[in-house]
C-alpha positions in Angstrom: -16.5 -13.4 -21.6 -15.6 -10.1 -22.6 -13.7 -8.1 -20.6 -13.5 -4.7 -20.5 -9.8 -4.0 -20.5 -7.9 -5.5 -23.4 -4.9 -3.8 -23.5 -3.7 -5.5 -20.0 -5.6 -8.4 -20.9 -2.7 -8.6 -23.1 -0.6 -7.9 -20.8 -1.4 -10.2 -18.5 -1.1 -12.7 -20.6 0.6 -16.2 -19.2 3.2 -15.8 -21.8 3.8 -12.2 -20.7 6.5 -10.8 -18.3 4.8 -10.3 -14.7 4.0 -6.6 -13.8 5.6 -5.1 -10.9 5.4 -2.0 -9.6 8.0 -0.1 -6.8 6.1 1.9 -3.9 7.5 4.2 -1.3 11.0 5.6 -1.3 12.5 2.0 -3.1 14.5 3.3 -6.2 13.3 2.5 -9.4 14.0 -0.9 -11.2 14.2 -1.8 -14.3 10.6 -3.2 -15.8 8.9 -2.0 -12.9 6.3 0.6 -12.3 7.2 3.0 -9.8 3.9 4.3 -8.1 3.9 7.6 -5.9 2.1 7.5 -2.4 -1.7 8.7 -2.9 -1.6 7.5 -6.6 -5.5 7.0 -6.9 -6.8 3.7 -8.6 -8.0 4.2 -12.4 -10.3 1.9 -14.0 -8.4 -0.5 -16.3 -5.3 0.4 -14.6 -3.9 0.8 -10.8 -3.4 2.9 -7.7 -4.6 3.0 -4.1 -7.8 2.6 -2.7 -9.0 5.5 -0.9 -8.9 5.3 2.9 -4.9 5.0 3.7 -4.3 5.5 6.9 -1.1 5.0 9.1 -2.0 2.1 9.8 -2.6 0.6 6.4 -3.6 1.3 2.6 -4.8 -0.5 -0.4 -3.4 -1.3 -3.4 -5.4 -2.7 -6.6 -4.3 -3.2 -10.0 -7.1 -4.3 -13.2 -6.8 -8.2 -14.4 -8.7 -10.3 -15.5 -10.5 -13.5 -13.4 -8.3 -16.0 -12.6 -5.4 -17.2 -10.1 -2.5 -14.8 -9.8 0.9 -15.2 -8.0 1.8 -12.2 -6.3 5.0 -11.7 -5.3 5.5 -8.4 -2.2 9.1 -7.5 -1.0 8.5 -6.3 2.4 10.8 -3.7 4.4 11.8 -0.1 3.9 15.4 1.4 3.6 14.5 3.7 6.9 12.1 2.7 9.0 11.2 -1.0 10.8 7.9 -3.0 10.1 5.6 -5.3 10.5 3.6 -6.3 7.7 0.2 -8.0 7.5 -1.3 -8.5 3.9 -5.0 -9.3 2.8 -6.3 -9.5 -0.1 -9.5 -8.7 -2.0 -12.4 -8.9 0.5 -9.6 -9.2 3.6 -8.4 -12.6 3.0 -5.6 -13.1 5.2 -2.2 -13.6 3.4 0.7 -13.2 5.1 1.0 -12.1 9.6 2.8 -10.0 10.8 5.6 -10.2 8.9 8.9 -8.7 10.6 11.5 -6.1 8.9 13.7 -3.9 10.6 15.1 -1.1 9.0 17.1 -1.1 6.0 16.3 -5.1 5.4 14.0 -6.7 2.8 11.8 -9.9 3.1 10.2 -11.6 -0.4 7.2 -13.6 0.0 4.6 -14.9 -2.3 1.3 -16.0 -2.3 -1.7 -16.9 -4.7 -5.0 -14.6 -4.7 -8.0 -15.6 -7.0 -9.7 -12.8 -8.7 -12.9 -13.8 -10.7 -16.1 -11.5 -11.7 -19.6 -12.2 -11.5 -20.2 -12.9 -15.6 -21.1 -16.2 -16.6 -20.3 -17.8 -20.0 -23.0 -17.1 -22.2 -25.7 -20.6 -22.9 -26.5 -21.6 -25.6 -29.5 -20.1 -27.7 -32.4 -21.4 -26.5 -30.7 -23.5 -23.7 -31.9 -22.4 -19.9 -29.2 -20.2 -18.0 -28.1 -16.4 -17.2 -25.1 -14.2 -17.7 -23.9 -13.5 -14.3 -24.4 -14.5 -11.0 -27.1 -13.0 -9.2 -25.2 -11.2 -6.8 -27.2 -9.2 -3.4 -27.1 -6.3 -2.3 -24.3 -7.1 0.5 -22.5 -8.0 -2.3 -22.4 -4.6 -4.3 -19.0 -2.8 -4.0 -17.5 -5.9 -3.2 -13.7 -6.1 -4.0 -14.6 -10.1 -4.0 -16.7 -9.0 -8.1 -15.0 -6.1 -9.1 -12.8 -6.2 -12.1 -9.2 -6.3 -9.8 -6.8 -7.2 -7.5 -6.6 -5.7 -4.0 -4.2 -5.8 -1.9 -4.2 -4.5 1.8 -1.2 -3.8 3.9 -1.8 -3.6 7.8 0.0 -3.0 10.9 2.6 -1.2 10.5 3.1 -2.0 6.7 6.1 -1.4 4.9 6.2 -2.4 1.3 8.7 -1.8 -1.6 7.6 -3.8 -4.1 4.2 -5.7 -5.5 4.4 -7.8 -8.6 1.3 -9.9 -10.1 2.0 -12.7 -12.8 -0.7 -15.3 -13.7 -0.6 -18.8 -12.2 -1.6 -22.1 -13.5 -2.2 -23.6 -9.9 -4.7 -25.7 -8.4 -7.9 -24.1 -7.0 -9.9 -25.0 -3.9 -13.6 -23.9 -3.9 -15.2 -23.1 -1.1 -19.3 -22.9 -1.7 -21.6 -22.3 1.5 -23.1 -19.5 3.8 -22.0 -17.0 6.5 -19.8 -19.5 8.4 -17.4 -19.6 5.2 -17.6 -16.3 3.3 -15.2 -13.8 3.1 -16.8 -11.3 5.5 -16.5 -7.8 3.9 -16.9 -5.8 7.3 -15.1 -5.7 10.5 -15.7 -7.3 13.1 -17.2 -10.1 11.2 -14.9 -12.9 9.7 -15.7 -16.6 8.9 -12.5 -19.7 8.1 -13.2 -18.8 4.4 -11.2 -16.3 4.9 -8.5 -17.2 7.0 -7.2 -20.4 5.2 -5.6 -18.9 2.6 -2.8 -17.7 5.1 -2.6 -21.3 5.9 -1.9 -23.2 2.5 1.6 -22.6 0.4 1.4 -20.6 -2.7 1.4 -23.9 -5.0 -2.7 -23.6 -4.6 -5.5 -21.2 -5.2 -8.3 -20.4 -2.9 -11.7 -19.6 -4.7 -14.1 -18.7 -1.9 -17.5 -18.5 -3.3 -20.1 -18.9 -0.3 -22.2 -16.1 0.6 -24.3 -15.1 3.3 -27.7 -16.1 3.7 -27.0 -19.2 1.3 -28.8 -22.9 0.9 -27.6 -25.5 -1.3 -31.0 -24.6 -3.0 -29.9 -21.0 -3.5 -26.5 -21.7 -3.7 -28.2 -23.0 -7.3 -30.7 -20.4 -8.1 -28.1 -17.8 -7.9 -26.0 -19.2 -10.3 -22.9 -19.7 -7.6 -22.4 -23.4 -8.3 -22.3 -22.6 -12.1 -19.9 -19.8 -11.5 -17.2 -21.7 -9.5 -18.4 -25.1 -11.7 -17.2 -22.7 -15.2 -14.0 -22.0 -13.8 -13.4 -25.9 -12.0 -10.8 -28.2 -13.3 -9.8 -31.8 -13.1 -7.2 -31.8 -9.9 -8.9 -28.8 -7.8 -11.5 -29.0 -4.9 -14.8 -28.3 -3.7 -15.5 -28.1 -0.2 -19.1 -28.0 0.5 -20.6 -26.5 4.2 -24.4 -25.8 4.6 -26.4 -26.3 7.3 -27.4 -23.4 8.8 -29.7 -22.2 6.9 -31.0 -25.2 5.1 -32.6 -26.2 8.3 -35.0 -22.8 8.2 -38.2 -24.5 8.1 -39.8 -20.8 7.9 -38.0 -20.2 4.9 -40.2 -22.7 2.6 -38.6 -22.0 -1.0 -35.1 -23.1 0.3 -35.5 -25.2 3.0 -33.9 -29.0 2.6 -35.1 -31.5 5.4 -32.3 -33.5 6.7 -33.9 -37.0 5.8 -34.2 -36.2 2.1 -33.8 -33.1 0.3 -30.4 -32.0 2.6 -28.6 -35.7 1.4 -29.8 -35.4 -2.1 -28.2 -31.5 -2.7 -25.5 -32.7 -1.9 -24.8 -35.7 -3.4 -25.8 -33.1 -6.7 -22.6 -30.9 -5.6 -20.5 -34.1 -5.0 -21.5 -35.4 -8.6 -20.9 -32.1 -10.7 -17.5 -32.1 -9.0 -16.6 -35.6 -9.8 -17.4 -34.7 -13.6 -15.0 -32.3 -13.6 -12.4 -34.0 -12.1 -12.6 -32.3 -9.0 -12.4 -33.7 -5.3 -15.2 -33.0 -3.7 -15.1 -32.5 0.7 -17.7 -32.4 2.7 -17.4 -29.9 6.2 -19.7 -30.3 8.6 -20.9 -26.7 9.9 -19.6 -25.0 12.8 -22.0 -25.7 15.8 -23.6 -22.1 17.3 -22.3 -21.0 21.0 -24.9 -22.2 23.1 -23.7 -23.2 26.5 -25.8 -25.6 28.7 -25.5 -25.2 32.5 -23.2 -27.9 32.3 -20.5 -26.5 30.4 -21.3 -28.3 27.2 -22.6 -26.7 23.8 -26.1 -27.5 23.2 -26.6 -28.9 19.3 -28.5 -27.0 17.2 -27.5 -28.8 13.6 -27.4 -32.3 15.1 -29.2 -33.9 12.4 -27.6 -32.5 9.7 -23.9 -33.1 11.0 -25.4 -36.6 11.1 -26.6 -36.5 7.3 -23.3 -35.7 6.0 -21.1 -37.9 7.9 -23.4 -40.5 6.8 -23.6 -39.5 2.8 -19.5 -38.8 3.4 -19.2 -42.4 4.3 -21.9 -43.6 1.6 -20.1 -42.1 -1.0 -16.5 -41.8 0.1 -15.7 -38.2 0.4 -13.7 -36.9 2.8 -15.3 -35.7 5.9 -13.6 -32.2 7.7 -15.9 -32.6 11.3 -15.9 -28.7 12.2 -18.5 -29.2 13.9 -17.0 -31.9 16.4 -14.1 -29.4 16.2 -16.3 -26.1 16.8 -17.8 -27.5 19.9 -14.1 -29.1 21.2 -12.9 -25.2 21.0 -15.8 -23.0 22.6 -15.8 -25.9 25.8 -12.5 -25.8 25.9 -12.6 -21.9 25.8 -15.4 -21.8 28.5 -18.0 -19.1 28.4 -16.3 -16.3 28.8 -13.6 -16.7 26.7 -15.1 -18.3 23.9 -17.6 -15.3 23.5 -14.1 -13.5 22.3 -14.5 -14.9 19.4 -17.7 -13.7 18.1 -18.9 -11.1 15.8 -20.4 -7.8 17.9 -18.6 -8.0 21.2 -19.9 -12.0 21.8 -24.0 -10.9 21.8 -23.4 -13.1 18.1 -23.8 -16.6 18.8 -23.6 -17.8 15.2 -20.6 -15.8 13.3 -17.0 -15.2 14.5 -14.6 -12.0 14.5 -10.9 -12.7 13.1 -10.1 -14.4 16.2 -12.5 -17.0 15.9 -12.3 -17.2 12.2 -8.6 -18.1 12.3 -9.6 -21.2 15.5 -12.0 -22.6 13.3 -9.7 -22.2 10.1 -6.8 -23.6 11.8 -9.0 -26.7 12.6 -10.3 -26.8 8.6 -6.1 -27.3 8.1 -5.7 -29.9 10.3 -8.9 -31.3 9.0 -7.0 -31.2 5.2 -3.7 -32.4 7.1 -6.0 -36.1 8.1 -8.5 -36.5 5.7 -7.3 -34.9 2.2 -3.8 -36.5 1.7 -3.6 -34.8 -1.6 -4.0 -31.5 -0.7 -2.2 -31.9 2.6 1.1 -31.5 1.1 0.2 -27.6 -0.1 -0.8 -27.2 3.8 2.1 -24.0 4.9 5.5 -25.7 5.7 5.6 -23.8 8.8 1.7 -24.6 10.1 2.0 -26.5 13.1 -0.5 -29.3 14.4 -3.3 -28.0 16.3 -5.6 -28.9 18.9 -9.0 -28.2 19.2 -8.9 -28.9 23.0 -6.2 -26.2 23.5 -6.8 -23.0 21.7 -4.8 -20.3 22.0 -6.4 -17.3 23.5 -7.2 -14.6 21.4 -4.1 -12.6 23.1 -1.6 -14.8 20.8 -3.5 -14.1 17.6 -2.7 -10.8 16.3 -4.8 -10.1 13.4 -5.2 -6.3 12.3 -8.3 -5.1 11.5 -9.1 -4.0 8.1 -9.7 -0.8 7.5 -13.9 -1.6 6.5 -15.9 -1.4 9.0 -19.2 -1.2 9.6 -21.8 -1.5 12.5 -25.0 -1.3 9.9 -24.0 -4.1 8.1 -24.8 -7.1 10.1 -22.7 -10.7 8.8 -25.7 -12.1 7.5 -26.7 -16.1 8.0 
């Protein structure tokens, strides 16, 4: 594809020394970039976002689409911290990272970048140019032509350096449940696990609100993240919730037959590539029966999959067994904290629930995708569904987005 900024095309090349830039009061080293506070983003080059705040900026610098290592040293010669870093459309990096005053910590971690063009088809041959994105999607920092970084909390940072990296990538294609949510409150396990894996793997998230396997196709999102998919990555596939949307006739698939067959379409496209293709249940909606237990809603879909995942031996991550597990074993009450608009959403989860349900994604990879397992954070503990934390021990800052008008979508 073309791209509309050569010169750091160049640049960036994988043969090229990484860019790095110093921020704050660090002194200035020797092939870095120093950066003054404020410095506004240009096209084709970097700065901060608007919007700083005290309690945290955003930093983006123009690459091209692909994986990147970036590299943050953390801590400030004055002042103590504590650091939390997302990236592009507020995927969690790093937690509250921990610095006190005059100390520096180094961490690194892989953020995928990617745009919505599409390589060109042939003359003649059936296709498009570019994903058709909607109109949730316009502004994203998920299609824009950079990498964003945002610091949180109480952020202290010194240092940022970017260098290409020839990692594996794990895909993520499916709806609300999975996307990285651009708005607070609203966040979905997409979006968590990258804070969860080591920085020896990329994580691609391409689902999107509102999306069907039949949709997913339409749009031009499977041949997006199937032009960029390589022999050793991943696809994990989760639909469900919408596909089931008899009232939505153009994109409904009935569990019996059209629901099986998508997938087994997505499962065969990956296994051309080279790919591993894994199969997630979806996460069941929070509706309590007056015995304590969540009523299913997607019963018959769960039931397709873990019967195709047995048919044609792809690993099987039950979230929804696992969904269910958490908000029973949260109760009522408690498991409402972890829903989008104060728990009157039944359907899509804030940060808190994002990270329970992500957390039970990892330790779905940890028993049923031995491959991938071993990129699973060194530090990541086991978890159990049937004793979550309360939301009290997860401290996730909010991102400075936010916005009441703009609902999560399905």
């Amino acid at each position: 594809m073309a791209f509309p900024f050569p010169l750091l095309i160049g640049a960036m090349s994988a043969a090229a020394p990484m860019m790095a830039f110093d921020l704050g009061n660090a002194p200035v080293r020797e092939g870095h970039i120093k950066v003054e506070a404020g410095s506004p983003y240009q096209p084709g080059g970097h700065g901060y976002e608007p919007g700083a705040t005290e309690r945290g900026f955003l930093f983006s610098v123009a690459v091209p689409e692909g994986n990147y290592r970036v590299t943050v040293q953390l801590g400030d010669r004055r002042r103590a911290g504590v650091t939390t870093v997302k990236a592009e459309s507020r995927r969690l990096m790093l937690s509250g990272i921990r610095t006190r005053a005059g100390a520096l910590e180094t961490r690194s971690f892989i953020v995928n970048v990617r745009s919505a063009a599409l390589p060109a088809p042939p003359e003649n041959a059936p296709g498009g140019r570019a994903v058709r994105l909607n109109p949730r999607e316009q502004g994203s920092f998920t299609w824009d032509e950079k990498l964003t970084l945002e610091f949180l909390g109480a952020p202290r940072v010194s240092a940022i350096s970017i260098n290409p990296a020839d990692v594996p990538t794990v895909y993520l294609v499916g709806d609300s449940t999975v996307t990285d949510q651009r708005f607070e409150p609203a966040a979905s396990w997409g979006q968590m696990l990258t804070a969860m894996l080591d920085d020896g793997v990329a994580v691609a998230n391409h689902a999107e609100s509102g999306q069907t396997l039949k949709s997913f196709l339409t749009d031009l999102r499977l041949d997006k993240a199937l032009s960029r998919m390589r022999a050793g990555d991943w696809l994990f596939i989760q639909f469900g919730h919408n596909d089931q949307k008899a009232q939505w006739p153009q994109t409904y698939a009935d569990p019996a037959h059209g629901y099986p067959a998508y997938l087994r379409a997505y499962i065969a496209e990956a296994r051309r590539r080279g790919a591993q293709p894994v199969l997630v249940t979806s996460p069941e909606r929070r509706n309590f029966a007056a015995d304590g237990r969540i009523t299913d809603t997607l019963a018959d879909y769960v039931a397709a999959m873990r019967k195709l995942a047995a048919e044609e031996r792809v690993p099987l991550i039950d979230l929804n067994t696992a969904s269910k597990t958490i908000y029973q074993a949260l109760g009522p009450t408690h498991a409402a904290r972890a829903f989008n608009d104060g728990g009157a959403d039944k359907t899509h989860h804030n940060n808190y629930g994002a990270w329970l349900l992500a957390r039970a994604v990892a330790e779905g990879i940890r028993g049923q995708v031995p491959d991938l397992a071993p990129h699973l954070a060194h530090d990541l503990p086991a978890f159990g569904a049937a004793q979550p934390p309360l939301p009290e021990r997860i401290a996730i800052p909010a991102s400075l987005a936010r916005s009441a008008a703009r609902p999560a979508g399905n």
